[in-house]
N, C-alpha and C positions, 0 to 999 in steps of 0.2 A: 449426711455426707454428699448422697448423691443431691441435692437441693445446689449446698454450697457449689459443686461444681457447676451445676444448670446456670449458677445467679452469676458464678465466674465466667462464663463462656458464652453469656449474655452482654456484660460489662466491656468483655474483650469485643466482641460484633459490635456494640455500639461506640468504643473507642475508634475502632480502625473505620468507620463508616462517618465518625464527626473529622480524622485526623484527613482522611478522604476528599469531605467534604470543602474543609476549610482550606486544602493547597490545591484543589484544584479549583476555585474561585479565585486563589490569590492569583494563578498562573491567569484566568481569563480576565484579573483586572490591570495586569500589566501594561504600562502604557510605551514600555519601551525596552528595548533586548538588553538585560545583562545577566552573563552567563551563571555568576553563582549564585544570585537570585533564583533564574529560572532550574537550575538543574536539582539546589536543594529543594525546593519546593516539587520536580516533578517528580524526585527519589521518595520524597517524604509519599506525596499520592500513589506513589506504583508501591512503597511498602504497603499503605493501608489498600490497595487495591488487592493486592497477594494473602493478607491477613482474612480480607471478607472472602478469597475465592476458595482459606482452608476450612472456613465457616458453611461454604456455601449448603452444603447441603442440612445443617442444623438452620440456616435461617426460617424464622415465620414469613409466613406470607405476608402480613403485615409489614416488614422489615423490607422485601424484595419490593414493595407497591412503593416504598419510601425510597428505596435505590433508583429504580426505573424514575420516578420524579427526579432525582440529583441529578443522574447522566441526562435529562430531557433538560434541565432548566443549566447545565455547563455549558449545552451545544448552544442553546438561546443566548448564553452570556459569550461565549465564543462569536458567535455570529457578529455580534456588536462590537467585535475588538479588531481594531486594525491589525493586519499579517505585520508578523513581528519576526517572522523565522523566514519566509520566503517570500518572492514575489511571484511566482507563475502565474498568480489567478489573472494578471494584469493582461498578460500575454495570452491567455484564453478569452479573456474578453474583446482586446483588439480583434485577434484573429477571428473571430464571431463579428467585429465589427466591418471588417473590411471584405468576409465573405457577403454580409446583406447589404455591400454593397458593390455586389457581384465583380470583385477582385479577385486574384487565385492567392489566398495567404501560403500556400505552399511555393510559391514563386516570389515573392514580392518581402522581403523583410518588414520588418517593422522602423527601418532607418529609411527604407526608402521617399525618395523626396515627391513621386505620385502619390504617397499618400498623406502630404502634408495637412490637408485640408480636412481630413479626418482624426486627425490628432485629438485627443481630449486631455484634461488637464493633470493626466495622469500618465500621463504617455512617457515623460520620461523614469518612470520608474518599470517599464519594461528591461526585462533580463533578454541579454545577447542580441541587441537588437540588428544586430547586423543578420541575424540568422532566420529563414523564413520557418514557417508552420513544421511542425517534426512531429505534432499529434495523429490517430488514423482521421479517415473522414469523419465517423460517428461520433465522434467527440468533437470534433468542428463541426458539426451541426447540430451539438446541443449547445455549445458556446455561442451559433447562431443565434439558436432561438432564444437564449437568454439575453441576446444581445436588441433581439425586437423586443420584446417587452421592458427590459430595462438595463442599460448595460456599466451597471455599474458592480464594484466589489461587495457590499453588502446585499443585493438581492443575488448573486452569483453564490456566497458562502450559501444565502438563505438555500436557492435549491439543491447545492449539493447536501447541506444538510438534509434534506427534507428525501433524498435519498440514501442519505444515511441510517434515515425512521425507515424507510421502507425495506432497508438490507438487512434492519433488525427483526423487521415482520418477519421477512421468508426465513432467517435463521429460526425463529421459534416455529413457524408452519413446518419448517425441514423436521426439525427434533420433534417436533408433535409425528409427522408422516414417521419416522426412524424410531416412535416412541420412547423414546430419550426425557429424561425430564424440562422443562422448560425454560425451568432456574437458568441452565449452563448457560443462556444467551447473554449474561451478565457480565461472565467471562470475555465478550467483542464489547457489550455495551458502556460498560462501567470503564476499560481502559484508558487511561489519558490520549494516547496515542490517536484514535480516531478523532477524538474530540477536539486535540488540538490541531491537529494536520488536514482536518474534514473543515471541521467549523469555524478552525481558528484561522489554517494557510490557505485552505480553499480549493485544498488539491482533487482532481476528479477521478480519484481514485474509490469514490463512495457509485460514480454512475460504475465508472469498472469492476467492480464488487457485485455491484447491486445483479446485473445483469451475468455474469458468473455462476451465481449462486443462485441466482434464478433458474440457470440452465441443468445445474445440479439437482434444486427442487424436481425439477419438470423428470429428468431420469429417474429420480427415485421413484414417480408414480408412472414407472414407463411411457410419459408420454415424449414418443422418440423424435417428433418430428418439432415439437417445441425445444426439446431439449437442444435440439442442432442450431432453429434459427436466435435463441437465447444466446447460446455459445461462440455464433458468431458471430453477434450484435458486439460481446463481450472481445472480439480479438480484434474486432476492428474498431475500438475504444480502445488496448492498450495491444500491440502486437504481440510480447511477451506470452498472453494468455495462451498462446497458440499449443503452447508446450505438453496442456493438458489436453488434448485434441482426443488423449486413446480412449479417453471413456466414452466418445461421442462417436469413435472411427467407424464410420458407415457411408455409404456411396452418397444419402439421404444427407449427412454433415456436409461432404464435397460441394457438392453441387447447389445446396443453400450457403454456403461460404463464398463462393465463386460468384453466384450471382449477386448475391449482397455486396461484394465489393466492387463489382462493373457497375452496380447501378448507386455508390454512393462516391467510389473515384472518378466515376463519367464527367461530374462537371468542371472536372481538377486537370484531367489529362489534359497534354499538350506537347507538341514538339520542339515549343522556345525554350525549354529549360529541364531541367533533374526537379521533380516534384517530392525525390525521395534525398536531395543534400543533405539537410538539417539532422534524419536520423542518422544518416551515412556517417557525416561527422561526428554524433554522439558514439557508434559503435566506434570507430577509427583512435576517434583524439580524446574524449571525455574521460576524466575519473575523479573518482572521490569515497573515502570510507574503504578500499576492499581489503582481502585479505589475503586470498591464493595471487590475487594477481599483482599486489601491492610483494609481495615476496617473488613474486616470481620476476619484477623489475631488479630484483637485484642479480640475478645470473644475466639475464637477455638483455642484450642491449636495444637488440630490433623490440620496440613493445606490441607492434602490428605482429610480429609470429608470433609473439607470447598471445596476444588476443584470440589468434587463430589456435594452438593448441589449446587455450582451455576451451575454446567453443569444440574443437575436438574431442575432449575430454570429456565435457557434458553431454554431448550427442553419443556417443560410448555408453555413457551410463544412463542416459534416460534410454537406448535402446535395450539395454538387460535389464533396466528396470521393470520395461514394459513388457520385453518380450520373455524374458527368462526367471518373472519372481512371480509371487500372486499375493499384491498388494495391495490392499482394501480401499474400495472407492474413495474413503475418507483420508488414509495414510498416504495416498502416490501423488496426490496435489500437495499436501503438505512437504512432502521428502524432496519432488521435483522443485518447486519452486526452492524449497532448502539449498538443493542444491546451485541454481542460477546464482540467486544471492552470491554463495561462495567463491565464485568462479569470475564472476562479474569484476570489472573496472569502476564499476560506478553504484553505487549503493546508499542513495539519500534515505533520510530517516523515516520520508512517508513510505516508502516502498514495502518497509514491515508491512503495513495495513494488507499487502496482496494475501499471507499466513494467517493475521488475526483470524480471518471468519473460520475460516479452514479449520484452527484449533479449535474453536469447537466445537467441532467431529472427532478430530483426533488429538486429543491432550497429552503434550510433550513439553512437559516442564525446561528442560532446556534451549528449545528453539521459543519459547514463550519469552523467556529472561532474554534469548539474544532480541530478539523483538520488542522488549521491552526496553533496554537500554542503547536500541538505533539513538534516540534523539540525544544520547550525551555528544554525540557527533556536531552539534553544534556549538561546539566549543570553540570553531573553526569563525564563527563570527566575530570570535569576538577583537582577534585582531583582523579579522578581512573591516570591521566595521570603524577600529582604530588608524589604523595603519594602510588600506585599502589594499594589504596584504592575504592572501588565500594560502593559509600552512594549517595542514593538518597537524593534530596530536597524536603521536603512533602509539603513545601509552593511552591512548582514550581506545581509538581503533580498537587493540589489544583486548582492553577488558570489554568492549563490547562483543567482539568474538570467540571468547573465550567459551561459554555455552557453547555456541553448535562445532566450533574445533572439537571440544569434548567428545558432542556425540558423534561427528564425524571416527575423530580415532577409536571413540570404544567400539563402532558399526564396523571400522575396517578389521580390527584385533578379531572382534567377532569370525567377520566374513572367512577372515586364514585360516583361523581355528577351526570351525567347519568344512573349509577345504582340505586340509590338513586330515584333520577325523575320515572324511571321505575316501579321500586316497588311500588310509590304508586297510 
């Protein structure tokens, strides 16, 4: 009997690791966006992704050495496939281009006619070109550097990928230092999600990771003074990161933060212009995908106060989060960032990737499912790509927040009830 089940639960691992295999090939040999192509084929890989991660701890080693090959040779075959979902990588390489060559891209659009002569043949497929640089410096100066060696989209995927391997490294070094078993890195590695947004759209959100979670390593072997300038290598790559600042909070963090940033905005600053418009504007006017905030346009007409109470609202609770609960290193980066998500205007599908690493420390099945069904949000292509129309699905929206609504409400029912109980 127990045989039969061994050869059944064999049979089952190696179904969902062939059905794995085969939709996510077919997603990196796409040669061209359409939606119900790509979304049953990403449904079909995130179920065989969920079937291997109920397996994961039955798998042989043999079976895991077979995996790590699949997720190594997708990103290879992503790499090769032109950006089908996004353009930004376009815009990272310009701005990388017209920094070497000692322009200020945070001043200077990509429409502007001084930089006619730098154009490449890819130039008009730049997103908002009217809008200058909105990345921090650190990131404009690895778009630099990739821009002297070679500035194109293919060797651009190539090293975000290649910091994708190395985000992989330090999550298994982390669970090796946390003694954890090793497997669970399969859980960031195997997901479609990185592979198609890292290797496929080129988003640098693999150098913001990498450097993150590097700073997380470096804390867990106390060393404090790595830890700080890791951390804020990583905020001045995505400003967001900044959120998780309390694990680092020490005079030693400040003052490597501060200087880090004088000595990489120094050659940006200027008094002809706002070097900080482009975010300005994304915080102000931007949106896409939300959910608290996408509901809250229907009371407030003003959407700027609506922006401004929920930035209220989040600063409120990442302050009792931080100062009034005792949250486990691994738990408070997953819940804070849970929370921005929520509350945000703007919520593109790569943005998941900032959770993936996070979960695996902390495994929460539900904010994993919200994470994993961001990309049905591109659904939104499919008439922006017809029609050169930009209309969200709100029944898409929906089912993708469904998950963390869930856990939101049952955390809140919780929180009463315990308040409740206390009182009396």
């Amino acid at each position: 009997m127990q045989t039969g089940l061994k050869q059944f639960a064999d049979y089952g691992q190696l179904f969902g690791m062939a059905i794995y295999t085969v939709s996510v090939f077919f997603l990196g040999r796409l040669s061209e966006f359409a939606y119900q192509p790509f979304a049953t084929a990403y449904l079909l890989a995130l179920g065989a992704y969920f079937l291997i991660l109920k397996e994961l701890s039955a798998l042989s080693r043999k079976k895991i050495i077979i995996l790590l090959f699949i997720g190594l040779a997708a990103r290879l075959l992503f790499v090769l496939q032109e950006p089908l979902l996004s353009d930004d990588l376009y815009r990272c390489i310009w701005e990388g281009l017209v920094t070497l060559h000692s322009k200020n891209p945070y001043l200077l659009a990509p429409a502007d006619l001084d930089l006619v002569n730098l154009r490449p043949v890819w130039h008009h497929l730049i997103n908002h070109a009217d809008y200058p640089a909105i990345y921090p410096p650190l990131t404009t100066l690895f778009n630099t550097l990739v821009a002297v060696i070679r500035p194109t989209p293919l060797f651009y995927k190539a090293c975000l990928t290649l910091a994708d391997l190395c985000l992989t490294l330090i999550i298994a070094l982390r669970l090796g230092v946390l003694q954890k078993p090793r497997r669970y890195l399969l859980l960031y590695f195997l997901h479609p999600l990185p592979i198609i947004e890292i290797s496929g759209n080129g988003h640098h959100e693999a150098l913001v990771l990498l450097l993150a979670m590097t700073a997380f390593y470096c804390f867990d072997q106390q060393k404090l003074s790595a830890a700080a300038a890791w951390f804020s290598a990583a905020v001045l790559s995505k400003y967001f990161f900044l959120i998780l600042i309390f694990e680092f909070r020490n005079r030693r963090t400040w003052l490597i933060l501060i200087a880090l940033s004088l000595l990489l905005f120094a050659p940006f600053l200027t008094f002809k212009g706002n070097i900080f418009f482009s975010l300005g504007s994304y915080l102000e006017h931007w949106e896409f995908n939300a959910s608290f905030y996408r509901l809250g346009t229907l009371v407030f007409e003003n959407h700027f106060y609506l922006r401004l109470l929920l930035a209220a609202i989040y600063l409120t609770g990442w302050l009792y989060l931080n100062l009034k609960t005792n949250l486990s290193i691994h738990q408070r980066p997953v819940i804070l960032l849970c929370g921005l998500l929520l509350v945000s205007p703007t919520v593109h599908p790569w943005y998941g990737l900032w959770l993936l690493p996070f979960l695996v420390f902390y495994r929460d099945l539900a904010i994993l499912l919200f994470v994993s069904l961001l990309p049905l949000s591109y659904i939104v292509l499919e008439g922006y790509q017809a029609d050169a129309i930009w209309q969200e699905n709100y029944w898409v929206t929906a089912l993708i927040y469904t998950p963390l609504l869930y856990l939101f409400s049952r955390s809140a029912c919780n929180f009463v009830l315990q308040r409740r109980n206390y009182c009396k």
